[in-house]
C-alpha positions as CSV (number, residue, x, y, z in Angstrom):
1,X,0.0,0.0,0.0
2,X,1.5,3.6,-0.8
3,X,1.9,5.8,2.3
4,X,-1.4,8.1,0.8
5,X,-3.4,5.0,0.9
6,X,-2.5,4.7,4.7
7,X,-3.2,7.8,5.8
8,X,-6.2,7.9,4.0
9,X,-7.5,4.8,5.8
10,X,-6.3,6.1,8.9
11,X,-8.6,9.6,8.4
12,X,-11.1,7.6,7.3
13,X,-11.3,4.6,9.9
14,X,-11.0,6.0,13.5
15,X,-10.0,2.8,15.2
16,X,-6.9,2.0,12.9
17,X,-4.9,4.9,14.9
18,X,-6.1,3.6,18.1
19,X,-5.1,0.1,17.5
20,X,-2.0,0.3,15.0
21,X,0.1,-0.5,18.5
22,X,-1.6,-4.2,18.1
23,X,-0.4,-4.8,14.3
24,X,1.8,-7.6,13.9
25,X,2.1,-8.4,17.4
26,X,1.3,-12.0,18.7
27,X,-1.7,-13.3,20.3
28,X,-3.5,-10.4,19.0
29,X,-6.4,-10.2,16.0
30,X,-3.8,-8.5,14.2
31,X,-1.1,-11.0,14.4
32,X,-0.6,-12.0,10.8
33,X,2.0,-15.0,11.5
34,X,-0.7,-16.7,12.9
35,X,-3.7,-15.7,11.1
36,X,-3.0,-15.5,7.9
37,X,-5.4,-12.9,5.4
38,X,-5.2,-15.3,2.7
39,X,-6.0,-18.4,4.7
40,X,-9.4,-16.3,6.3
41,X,-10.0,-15.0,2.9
42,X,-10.2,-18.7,1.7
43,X,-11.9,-19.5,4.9
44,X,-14.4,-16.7,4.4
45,X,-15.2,-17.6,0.8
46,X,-16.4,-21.3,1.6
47,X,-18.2,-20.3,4.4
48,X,-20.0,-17.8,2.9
49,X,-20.5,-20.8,-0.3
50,X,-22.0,-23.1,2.3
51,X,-24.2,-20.3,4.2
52,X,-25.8,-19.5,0.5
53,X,-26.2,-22.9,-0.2
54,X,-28.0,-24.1,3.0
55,X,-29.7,-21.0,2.3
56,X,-31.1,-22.3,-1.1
57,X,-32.0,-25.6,0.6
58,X,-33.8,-23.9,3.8
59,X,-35.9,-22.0,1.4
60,X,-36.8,-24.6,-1.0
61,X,-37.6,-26.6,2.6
62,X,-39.8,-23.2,3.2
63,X,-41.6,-23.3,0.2
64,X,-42.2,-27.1,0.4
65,X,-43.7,-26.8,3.8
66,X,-46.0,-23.4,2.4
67,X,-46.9,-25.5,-0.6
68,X,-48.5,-28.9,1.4
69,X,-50.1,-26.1,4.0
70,X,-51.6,-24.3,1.4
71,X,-53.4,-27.3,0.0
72,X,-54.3,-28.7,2.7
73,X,-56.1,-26.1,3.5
74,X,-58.0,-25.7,0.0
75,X,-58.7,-29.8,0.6
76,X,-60.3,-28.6,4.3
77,X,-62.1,-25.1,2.9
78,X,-63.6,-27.5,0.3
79,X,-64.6,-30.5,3.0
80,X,-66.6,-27.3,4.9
81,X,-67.9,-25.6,2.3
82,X,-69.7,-29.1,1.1
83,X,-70.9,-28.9,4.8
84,X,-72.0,-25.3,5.0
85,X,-73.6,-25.7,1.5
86,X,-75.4,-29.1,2.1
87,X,-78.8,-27.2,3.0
88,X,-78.6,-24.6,-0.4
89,X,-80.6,-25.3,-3.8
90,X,-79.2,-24.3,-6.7
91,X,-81.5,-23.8,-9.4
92,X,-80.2,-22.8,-13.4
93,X,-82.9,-20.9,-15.8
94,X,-82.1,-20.6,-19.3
95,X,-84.2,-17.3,-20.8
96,X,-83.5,-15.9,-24.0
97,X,-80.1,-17.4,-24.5
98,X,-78.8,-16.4,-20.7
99,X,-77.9,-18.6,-18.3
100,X,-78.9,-17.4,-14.2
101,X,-77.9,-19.1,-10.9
102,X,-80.2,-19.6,-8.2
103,X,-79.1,-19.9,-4.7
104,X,-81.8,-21.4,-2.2
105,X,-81.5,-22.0,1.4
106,X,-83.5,-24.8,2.6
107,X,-84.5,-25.0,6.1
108,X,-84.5,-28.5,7.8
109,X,-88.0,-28.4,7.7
110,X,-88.8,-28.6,4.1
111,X,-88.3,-26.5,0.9
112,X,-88.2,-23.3,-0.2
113,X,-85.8,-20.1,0.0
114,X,-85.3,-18.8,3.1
115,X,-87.3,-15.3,1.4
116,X,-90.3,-17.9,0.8
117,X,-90.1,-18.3,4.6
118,X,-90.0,-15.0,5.6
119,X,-93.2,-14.5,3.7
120,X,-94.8,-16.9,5.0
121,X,-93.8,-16.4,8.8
122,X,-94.5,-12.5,8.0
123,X,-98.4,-13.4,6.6
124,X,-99.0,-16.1,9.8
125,X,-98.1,-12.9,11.9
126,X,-100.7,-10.6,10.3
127,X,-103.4,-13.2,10.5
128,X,-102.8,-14.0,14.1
129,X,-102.9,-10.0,14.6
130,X,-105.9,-9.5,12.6
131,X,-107.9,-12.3,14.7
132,X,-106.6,-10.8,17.9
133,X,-108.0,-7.2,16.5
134,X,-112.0,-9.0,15.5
């Protein structure tokens, strides 16, 4: 390194003045005999070749594990939507070329929409009110 480059680094990077005393001396982080730069950068490169393959492999895990949740949970929305469903009737009409959907609720009664049995609960009411009124 040229002497510029130094001093540059040294303006630039407080802690290089305050611990350029440690450089080169043993059993120290900055004691190059025995760690070697080029031995941690080769170090440093594998490692950080394993951490981005197991990161690869964690993430296809990931997805794996978000894929079989998400269908079992269509399988189980399905499985209670047959449930929730079991008392509708669906009914298709066919006018002038158009095709309409029908939903009917059927009530464990009998048949009929569930507007069907408003009506009817609705006119029961006003007869019962109009006897209690004669």
């Amino acid at each position: 390194m040229k002497p510029s480059e130094v001093a540059k680094m040294m303006n630039d990077y407080e802690w290089i003045a305050s611990e350029k005393h440690l450089f080169g001396q043993a059993n120290t982080a900055y004691d190059f005999k025995t760690n070697n730069p080029k031995e941690a950068g080769q170090r440093l490169q594998k490692l950080q070749e394993k951490k981005e393959k197991l990161g690869r492999n964690v993430n296809m895990r990931a997805m794996n594990m978000l894929t079989q949740a998400e269908e079992r949970f269509i399988v189980v929305s399905l499985k209670d939507s047959m449930f929730n469903n079991s008392n509708v009737l669906f009914k298709t009409k066919f006018v002038d070329g158009v095709s309409t959907v029908g939903r009917f609720a059927q009530n464990q009664n009998g048949g009929g929409s569930v507007g069907q049995q408003k009506e009817k609960r609705k006119a029961k009411e006003r007869r019962n009110r109009m006897e209690v009124d004669n």
